[in-house]
C-alpha positions, 0 to 999 in steps of 0.5 A, a space after each residue: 710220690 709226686 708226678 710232674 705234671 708236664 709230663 702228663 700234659 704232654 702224654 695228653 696232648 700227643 697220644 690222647 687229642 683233647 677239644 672242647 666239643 661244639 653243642 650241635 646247632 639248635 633250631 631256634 624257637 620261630 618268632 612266628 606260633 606254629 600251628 600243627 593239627 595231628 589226626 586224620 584230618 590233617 591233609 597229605 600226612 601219613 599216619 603210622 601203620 600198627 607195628 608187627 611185632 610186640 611193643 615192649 618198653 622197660 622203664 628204669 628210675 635209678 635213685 632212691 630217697 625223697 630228695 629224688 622224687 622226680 625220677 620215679 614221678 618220671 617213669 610213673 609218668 611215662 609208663 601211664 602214656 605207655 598204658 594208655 597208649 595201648 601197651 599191654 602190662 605183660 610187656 612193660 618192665 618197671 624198675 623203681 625203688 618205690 620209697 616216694 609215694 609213701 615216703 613220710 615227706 610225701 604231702 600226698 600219701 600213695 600219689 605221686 605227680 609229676 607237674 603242678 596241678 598234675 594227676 596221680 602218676 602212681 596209679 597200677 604201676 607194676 612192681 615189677 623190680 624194687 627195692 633190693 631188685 631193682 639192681 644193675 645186674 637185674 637191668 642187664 639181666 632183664 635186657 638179655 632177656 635171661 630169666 634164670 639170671 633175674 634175682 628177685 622182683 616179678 621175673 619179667 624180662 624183655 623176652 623180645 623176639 625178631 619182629 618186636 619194638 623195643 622203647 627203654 627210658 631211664 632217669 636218674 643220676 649221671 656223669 661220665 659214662 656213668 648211670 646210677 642205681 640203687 646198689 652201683 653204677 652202670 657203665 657205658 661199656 658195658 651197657 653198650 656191651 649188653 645192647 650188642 649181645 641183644 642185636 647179635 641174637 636179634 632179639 628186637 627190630 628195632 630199639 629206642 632209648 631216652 636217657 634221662 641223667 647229667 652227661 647222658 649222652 657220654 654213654 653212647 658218645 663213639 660206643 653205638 654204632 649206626 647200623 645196630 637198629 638202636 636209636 638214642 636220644 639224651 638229656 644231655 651232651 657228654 659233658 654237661 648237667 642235666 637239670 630238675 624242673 618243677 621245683 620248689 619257686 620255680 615257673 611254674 612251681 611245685 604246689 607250696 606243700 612240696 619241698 623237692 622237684 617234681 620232673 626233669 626238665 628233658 623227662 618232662 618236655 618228652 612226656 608232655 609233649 607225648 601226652 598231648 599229641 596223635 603219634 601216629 602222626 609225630 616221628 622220632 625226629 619231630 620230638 627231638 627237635 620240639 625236646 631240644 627246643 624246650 629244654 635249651 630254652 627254659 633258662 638261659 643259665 640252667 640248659 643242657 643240649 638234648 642230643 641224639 645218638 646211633 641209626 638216624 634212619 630211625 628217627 623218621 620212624 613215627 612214636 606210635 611204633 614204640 609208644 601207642 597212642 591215646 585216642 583222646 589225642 586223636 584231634 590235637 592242636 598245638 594252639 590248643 593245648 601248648 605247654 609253656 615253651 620253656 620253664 626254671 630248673 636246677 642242676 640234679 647235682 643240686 636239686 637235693 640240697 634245694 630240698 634240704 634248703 627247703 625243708 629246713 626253711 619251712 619247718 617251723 622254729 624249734 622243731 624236730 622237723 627243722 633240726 632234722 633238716 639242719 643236721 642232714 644240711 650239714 651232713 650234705 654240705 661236709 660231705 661236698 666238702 670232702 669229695 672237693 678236698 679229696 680230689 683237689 689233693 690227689 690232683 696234686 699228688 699225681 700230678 703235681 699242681 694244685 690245679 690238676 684236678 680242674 684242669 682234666 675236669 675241663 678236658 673234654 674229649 672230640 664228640 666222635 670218641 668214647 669218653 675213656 679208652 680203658 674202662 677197666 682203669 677207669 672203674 679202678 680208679 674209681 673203686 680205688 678212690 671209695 676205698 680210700 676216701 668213702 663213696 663219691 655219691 652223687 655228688 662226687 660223680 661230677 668229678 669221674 671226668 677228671 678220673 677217666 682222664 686220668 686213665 686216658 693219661 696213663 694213670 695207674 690204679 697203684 699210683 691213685 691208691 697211693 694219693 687216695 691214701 694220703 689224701 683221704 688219712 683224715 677227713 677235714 675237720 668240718 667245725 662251724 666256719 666261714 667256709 662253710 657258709 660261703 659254700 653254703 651261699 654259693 650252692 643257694 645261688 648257683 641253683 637261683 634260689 631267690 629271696 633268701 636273706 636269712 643269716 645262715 650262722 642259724 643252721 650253726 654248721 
């Protein structure tokens, strides 16, 4: 049934007020090089005070396969800081898939790095939550602090108490209001929900969280509230993609024997930058700034807007409190030991496919390696192709216009509202749609925005199990055609891959 489409717009514009968010202003790199000394030495600066309390941190990577290498590199990373700066392994929580480090792909057996030239990140990790543990009902579980709830893994939870400091960092997957793991999604609202359960039994002081994924920041956006003691900083805003670095061609490059990226370019810029200095000397706030400089200015076509999110009180707080300190750090000087201000990425919606690029690239012609990389090429590409269809024609089923779907994709809700009002509809919509058409994967996540409007708009799950059923009644037929080549090209240039003037007619799509 079709379902005029001014209608709708109207709905929209009366009861549910649509803007296009203005990116919060950016302090702007200084013509000028800043030298800043953190130590003692440093005159009228007041170090951090050891924290009372326990420092605990729980560290969750959400994807799995080798194309995503760079988000356990990231956690791994991150927990090695952590290590280092004297947090104590009984309260660092883990959660990874652990199929990188001795993935088949990998050139490096059992190490993952996570820079070029970098050292091994994988070292002691704690297994603590992988493979079929490393569940979002075992995340919330062991957020709670429910032991009995756990299933699997190492049993540890975040059994933190009053007095306790808590650092949370995930990287993976986004989009909106959404975060992946390995076996579904994590929901902003219920993420929010598990956090004031948290804060009403008074389980933690105070509570830091970095969030590494595309629109990132559409999972505090008008959910946290500014008195829970929680700080949250995002990779991106609500409405934009966060971006890979460290990949293959880039500057700096992955080592030539890759064929994936090694970071991400928000996880990256707070990692090194925690790597390097004295933080018993460097707040919240400090980092911020230095994370928000680096990421919007590493490429002027692939940047995303770090954002901050709940108490601001907190971000004059200092690192220390959350993350320790490495004493190695103790006389740092930025002049001495500066990281490239800015570097290449690619979006985490592509950065798969520029492995799969890659990887048939490289392989030598005739090859098992090569037609392997073929067949998963054309496997990844008729997939974006069916998700594109799909909700270009339930768009236009439910709302009348070819154009629908594009339109709510660029209906962005005001920074002070939550990006759907009705989260129950919303998880509907998208339950109805893999029902009917196959998973979105990550991909087709880049398309939630268009089902949270649409429930904003007052669409019902009966109305999209209809068109989803049309749509979906038989898959495109992705023969080889031009189309598919033309897709092809545009993915190669959308992620500035440069260089790459072969006849595309070879991978025979």
């Amino acid at each position: 049934m079709d379902y005029p489409i001014v209608g709708i717009l109207l709905f929209i514009t009366l009861f549910s007020p649509f803007t296009k968010s203005e990116p919060p202003e950016l302090d702007r790199p200084s013509n000028e090089t800043e030298f800043i000394i953190h130590g003692n030495s440093k005159p009228n600066c007041k170090a951090a005070e050891p924290a009372k309390g326990k420092q605990w941190a729980v560290l969750i990577a959400g994807s799995t396969d080798y194309e995503n290498y760079r988000h356990q590199a990231d956690i791994c990373h991150a927990y090695q800081i952590l290590k280092k700066g004297g947090l104590k392994d009984e309260n660092i929580i883990v959660f990874m898939y652990d199929d990188i480090a001795f993935n088949v792909e990998n050139p490096r057996p059992g190490v993952i790095i996570n820079q070029p030239g970098g050292d091994d990140v994988y070292e002691g990790v704690p297994k603590d939550y992988t493979q079929s543990a490393a569940t979002v009902a075992n995340v919330f579980a062991v957020l709670l602090g429910n032991k009995t709830a756990v299933q699997g893994g190492s049993g540890k939870v975040l059994d933190s108490g009053p007095d306790d400091h808590v650092f949370i960092y995930y990287a993976d997957h986004g989009a909106t209001g959404i975060i992946g793991m390995t076996d579904g999604l994590i929901y902003a609202k219920d993420l929010i929900n598990v956090l004031k359960k948290k804060h009403e039994a008074k389980a933690y002081k105070t509570m830091v969280i970095y969030i590494e994924a595309c629109e990132a920041g559409s999972m505090f956006q008008g959910l946290l509230p500014n008195n829970w003691d929680i700080y949250a900083t995002t990779a991106a805003n609500a409405e934009e993609n966060s971006y890979g670095t460290y990949c293959p061609d880039d500057y700096p490059s992955a080592p030539s024997e890759y064929d994936t990226c090694l970071g991400d370019t928000y996880s990256v810029a707070w990692l090194e930058d925690s790597e390097m200095h004295d933080l018993r000397f460097e707040t919240l706030e400090k980092q911020y700034k230095t994370i928000r400089r680096r990421v919007f200015t590493q490429d002027l076509d692939f940047n995303s807007h770090v954002t901050q999110y709940g108490d601001m009180k907190l971000s004059k707080e200092f690192l220390f409190t959350y993350m320790g300190t490495n004493s190695d750090n103790d006389n740092y000087t930025s002049m001495a030991n500066s990281k490239p201000s800015g570097f290449s990425s690619a979006s985490q919606y592509d950065a798969e496919l520029l492995h799969f690029w890659y990887k048939f690239h490289r392989a030598p012609e005739g090859s098992t390696r090569k037609l392997e990389a073929q067949k998963e090429l054309h496997s990844k590409i008729s997939h974006r192709m069916h998700v594109d269809h799909s909700m270009k024609e339930i768009g236009k089923l439910i709302l009348g216009s070819e154009n629908s779907t594009m339109m709510l994709l660029k209906t962005v809700r005001p920074s002070d509202q939550p990006v759907v009002d009705d989260w129950d509809c919303y998880k509907m919509l998208v339950k109805t749609y893999e029902e009917h058409c196959g998973s979105l994967s990550r991909y087709g996540l880049k398309y939630t925005r268009a089902l949270a409007n649409m429930c904003n708009a007052g669409i019902k799950m009966e109305q999209m199990a209809v068109a989803s059923a049309k749509a979906c009644l038989t898959f495109p037929n992705f023969s080889p055609s031009i189309n598919v080549i033309t897709i092809f090209n545009h993915v190669m240039e959308l992620i500035c891959i440069k260089g790459l003037d072969e006849d595309f007619s070879s991978l025979k799509l």
